[in-house]
N, C-alpha and C positions, 0 to 999 in steps of 0.2 A: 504494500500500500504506500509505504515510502520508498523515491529510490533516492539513491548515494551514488554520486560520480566521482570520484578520486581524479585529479590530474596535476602535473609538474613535478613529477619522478623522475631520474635522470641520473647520469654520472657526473659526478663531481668530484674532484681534488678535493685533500684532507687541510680543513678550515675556509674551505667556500661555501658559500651560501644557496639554500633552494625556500621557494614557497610552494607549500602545497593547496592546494584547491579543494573541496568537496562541495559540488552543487549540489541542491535537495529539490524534490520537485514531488506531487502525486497527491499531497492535501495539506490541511493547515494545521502548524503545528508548533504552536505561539510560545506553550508551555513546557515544549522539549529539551531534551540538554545533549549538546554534540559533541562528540570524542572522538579523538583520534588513539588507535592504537599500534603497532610493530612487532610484526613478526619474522626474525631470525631464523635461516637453516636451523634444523635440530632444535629450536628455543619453543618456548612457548609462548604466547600470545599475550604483550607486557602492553596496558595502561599507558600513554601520554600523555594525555593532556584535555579538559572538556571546558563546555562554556554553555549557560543556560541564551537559549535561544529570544528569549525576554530578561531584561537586567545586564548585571555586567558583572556577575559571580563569575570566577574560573577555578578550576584545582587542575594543579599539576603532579607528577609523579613525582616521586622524593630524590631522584637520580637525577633530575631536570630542577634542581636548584639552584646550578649555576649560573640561569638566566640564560643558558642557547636558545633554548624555543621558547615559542609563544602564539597562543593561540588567539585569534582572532576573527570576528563575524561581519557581513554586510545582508543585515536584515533584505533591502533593497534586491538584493540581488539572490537571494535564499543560498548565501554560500558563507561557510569555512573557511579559516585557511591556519596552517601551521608553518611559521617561519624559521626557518632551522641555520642557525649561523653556527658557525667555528666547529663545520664539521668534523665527524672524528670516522676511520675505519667500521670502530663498532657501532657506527649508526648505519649500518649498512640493513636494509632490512626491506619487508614491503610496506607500505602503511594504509591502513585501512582508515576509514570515516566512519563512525555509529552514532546513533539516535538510541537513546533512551527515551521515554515514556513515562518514565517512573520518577527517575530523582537523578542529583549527578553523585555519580560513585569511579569509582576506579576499577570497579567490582564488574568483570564483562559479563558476568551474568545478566545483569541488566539491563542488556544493552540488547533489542531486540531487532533494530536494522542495519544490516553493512553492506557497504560499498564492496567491490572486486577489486580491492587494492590497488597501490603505485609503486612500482619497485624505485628503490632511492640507493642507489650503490658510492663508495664512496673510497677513491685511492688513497695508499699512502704515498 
């Protein structure tokens, strides 16, 4: 019923910058809260970063403290984005876009629509 478009995945040198994109589209959904998550070969599926789609609340994961990314929204245009500076190797991963319904959590149970990820690769 929602869809999720991921785009601006790409190879990048280690400490160059990307933004990611996640357009939303399929009904209205004022009260939602958007996330981005990453997934690693062999890893499992780690929490980034989300933002209530009304307000200006965000939560970030505890690894992303040091102010690389940040998530941000354009109501106007029903899109996402996560900007990712001073890339590193280990951010190498794909990253997906989710919609919760419920609340914002880091908690991907929660989180009941996703995009078909962006692969985001990154040299050293």
């Amino acid at each position: 019923q929602v869809q999720l478009v991921e785009s601006g995945g790409g190879l990048v040198q280690a400490g160059g910058s990307l933004r990611l994109s996640c357009a939303a589209s399929g009904r209205t959904f004022s009260y939602y809260n958007m996330a981005w998550f990453r997934q690693a070969p062999g890893k499992e599926r780690e929490f980034v970063a989300a933002i209530r789609w009304s307000g200006t609340g965000t939560l970030y994961a505890d690894s992303l403290m040091k102010g690389r990314f940040t998530i941000s929204k354009d109501n106007a245009k029903n899109t996402v984005y996560l900007q990712m500076n001073s890339l590193k190797p280990e951010d190498t991963a794909v990253y997906y876009c989710a919609v919760s319904p419920t609340i914002m959590t880091s908690s991907r149970g929660e989180y009941r629509y996703w995009g078909q990820g962006t692969q985001v690769t990154v040299s050293s």
